[in-house]
C-alpha positions in Angstrom: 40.3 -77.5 -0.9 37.5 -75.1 0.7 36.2 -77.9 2.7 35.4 -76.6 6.4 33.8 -80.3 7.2 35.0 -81.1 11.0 37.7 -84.0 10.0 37.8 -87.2 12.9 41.0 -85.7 14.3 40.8 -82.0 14.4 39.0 -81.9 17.9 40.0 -84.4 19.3 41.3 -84.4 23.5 44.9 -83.4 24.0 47.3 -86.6 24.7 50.6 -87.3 25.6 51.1 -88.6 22.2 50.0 -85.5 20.3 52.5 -83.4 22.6 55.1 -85.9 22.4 54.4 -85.7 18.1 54.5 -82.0 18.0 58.1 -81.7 20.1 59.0 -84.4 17.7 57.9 -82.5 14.2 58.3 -79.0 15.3 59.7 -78.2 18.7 58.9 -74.1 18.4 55.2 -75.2 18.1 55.5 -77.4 20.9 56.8 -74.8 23.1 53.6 -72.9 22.8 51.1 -76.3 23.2 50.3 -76.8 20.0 49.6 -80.6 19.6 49.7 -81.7 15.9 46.9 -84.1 14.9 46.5 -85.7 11.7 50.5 -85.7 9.4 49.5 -86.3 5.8 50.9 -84.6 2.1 47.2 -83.7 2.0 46.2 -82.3 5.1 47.5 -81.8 8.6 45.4 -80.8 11.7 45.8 -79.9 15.4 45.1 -77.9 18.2 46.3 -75.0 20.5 45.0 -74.4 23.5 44.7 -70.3 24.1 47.0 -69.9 27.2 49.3 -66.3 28.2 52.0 -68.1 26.6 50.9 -67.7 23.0 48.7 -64.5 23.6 49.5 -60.9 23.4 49.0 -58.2 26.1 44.8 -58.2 25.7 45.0 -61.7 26.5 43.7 -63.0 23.1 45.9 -64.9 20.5 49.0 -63.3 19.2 48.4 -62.5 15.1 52.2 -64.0 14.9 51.0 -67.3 16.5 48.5 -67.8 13.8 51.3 -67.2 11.5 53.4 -69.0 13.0 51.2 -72.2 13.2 50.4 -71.3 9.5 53.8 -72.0 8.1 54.8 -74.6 10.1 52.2 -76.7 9.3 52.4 -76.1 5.5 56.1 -76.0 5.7 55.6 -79.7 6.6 52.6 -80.3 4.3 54.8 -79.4 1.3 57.9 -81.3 2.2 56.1 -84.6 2.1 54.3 -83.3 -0.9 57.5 -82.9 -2.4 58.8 -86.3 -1.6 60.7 -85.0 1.1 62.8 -82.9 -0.6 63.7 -79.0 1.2 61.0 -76.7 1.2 61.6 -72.9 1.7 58.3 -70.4 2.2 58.8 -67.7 0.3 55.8 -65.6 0.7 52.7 -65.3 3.8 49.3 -63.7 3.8 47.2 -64.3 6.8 43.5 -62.4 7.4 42.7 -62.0 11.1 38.7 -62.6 11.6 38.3 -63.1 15.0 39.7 -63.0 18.0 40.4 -66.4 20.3 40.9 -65.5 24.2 42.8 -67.2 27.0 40.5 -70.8 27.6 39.7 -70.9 24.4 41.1 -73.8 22.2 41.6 -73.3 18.3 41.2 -75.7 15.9 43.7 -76.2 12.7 43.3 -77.2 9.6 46.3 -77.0 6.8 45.6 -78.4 3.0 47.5 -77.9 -0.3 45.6 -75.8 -2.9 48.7 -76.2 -5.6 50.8 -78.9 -5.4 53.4 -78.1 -8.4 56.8 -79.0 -8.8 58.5 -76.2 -8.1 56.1 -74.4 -5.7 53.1 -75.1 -3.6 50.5 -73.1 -2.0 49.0 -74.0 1.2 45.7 -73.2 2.6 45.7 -72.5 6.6 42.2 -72.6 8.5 42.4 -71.6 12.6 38.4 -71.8 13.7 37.8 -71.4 17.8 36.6 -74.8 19.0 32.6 -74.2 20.0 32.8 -74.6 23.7 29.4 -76.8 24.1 31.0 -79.2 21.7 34.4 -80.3 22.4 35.9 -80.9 18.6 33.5 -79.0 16.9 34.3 -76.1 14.9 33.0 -72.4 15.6 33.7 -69.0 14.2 36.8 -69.5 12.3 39.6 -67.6 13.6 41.8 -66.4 10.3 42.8 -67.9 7.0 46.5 -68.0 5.9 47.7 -68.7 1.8 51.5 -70.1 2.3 53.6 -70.1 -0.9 56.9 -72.4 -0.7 59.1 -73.2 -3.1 59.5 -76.9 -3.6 62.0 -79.6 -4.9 65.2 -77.9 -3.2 68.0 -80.2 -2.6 68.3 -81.2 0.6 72.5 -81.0 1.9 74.0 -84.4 2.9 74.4 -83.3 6.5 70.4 -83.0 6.9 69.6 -86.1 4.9 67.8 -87.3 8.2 65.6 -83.7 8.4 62.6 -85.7 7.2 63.1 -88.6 9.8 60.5 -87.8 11.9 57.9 -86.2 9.6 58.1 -89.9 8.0 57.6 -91.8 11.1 54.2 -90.1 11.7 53.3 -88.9 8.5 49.3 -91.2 7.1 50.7 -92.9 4.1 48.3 -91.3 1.9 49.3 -89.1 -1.2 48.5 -86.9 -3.0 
C-alpha cells in the first residue's frame, strides 16, 4: 500500500457536498474544514485547507491535526473493513516531515496495510497540494501507522453508528 500515485479524487475543488459528507461522517473533522473525498474499506481521501483554525501559534498545521485526521480516517477505513462492526485505535505513530502553512491545502490519503480479524493497521499520507497544480501532490507532509482493534461488538443502542458511513461508503471491498 506504498502507492503515492495522485488518486482522481484526492485534489479535487472543495464542494458543498464534500462539506456536507464530512459533518455527516465525522463532525470534529468538519469543524476544522476538512472535506472527506473518496469513502471506501480500501482507501479514503480528502482535503484540508490550512486556515488559523487548525494551526498552531507559528501559523503552520497543528502536529495534533495530522493526528487527528489520521485516526479519524482509519477509524472509518477499519470499520467498514470490519463489516461495520466497532473499531477502537489502540495505538498511533505519526512522523512530522514538513511543515504546511496558512493558504496551503493538504492532501490525504488513508489505506489499510493489515486487514485481520482482530486488528488492522492503517497507513496515513498528508502531502501539501503543489500550488501550480491544484490536485497534485507535493512534498508530503507526515506519515501516520494507526493500529485498531477490530470485530468489537457494536451495543444495540448504536446499531445505527454505521448509517452514514454506509450511505457514502464506494461499494468496493477489500
Amino acid at each position: 500500500m506504498d502507492d503515492d500515485r495522485q488518486s482522481d479524487t484526492t485534489g479535487a475543488p472543495p464542494s458543498s457536498n464534500n462539506s456536507s459528507k464530512t459533518a455527516e461522517l465525522d463532525p470534529v473533522l468538519n469543524s476544522i474544514g476538512f472535506q472527506i473525498q473518496e469513502v471506501s474499506p480500501s482507501q479514503l481521501t480528502g482535503r484540508l485547507p490550512v486556515t488559523d483554525k487548525c494551526c498552531q501559534p507559528f501559523k503552520v498545521l497543528h502536529g495534533g491535526v495530522s493526528a487527528l485526521v489520521a485516526e479519524g480516517l482509519a477509524s472509518m477505513g477499519a470499520h467498514m473493513a470490519s463489516g461495520y462492526s466497532r473499531v477502537a485505535g489502540v495505538h498511533l505513530s505519526i512522523n512530522h516531515f514538513r511543515s504546511a502553512a496558512v493558504g496551503d491545502v493538504v492532501l490525504v490519503r488513508a489505506a489499510p496495510v493489515h486487514v485481520g480479524r482482530s486488528t488492522q493497521v492503517w497507513e496515513v499520507k498528508l502531502w501539501k497540494q503543489d500550488p501550480s497544480t491544484p490536485g497534485k501532490k507535493g512534498p508530503q507532509i507526515s506519515e501516520s501507522r494507526v493500529t485498531l482493534l477490530c470485530n468489537l461488538p457494536v451495543p444495540d443502542n448504536l446499531k445505527h453508528a454505521a448509517d452514514a458511513l454506509k450511505k457514502h461508503a464506494a461499494t468496493s471491498r477489500l
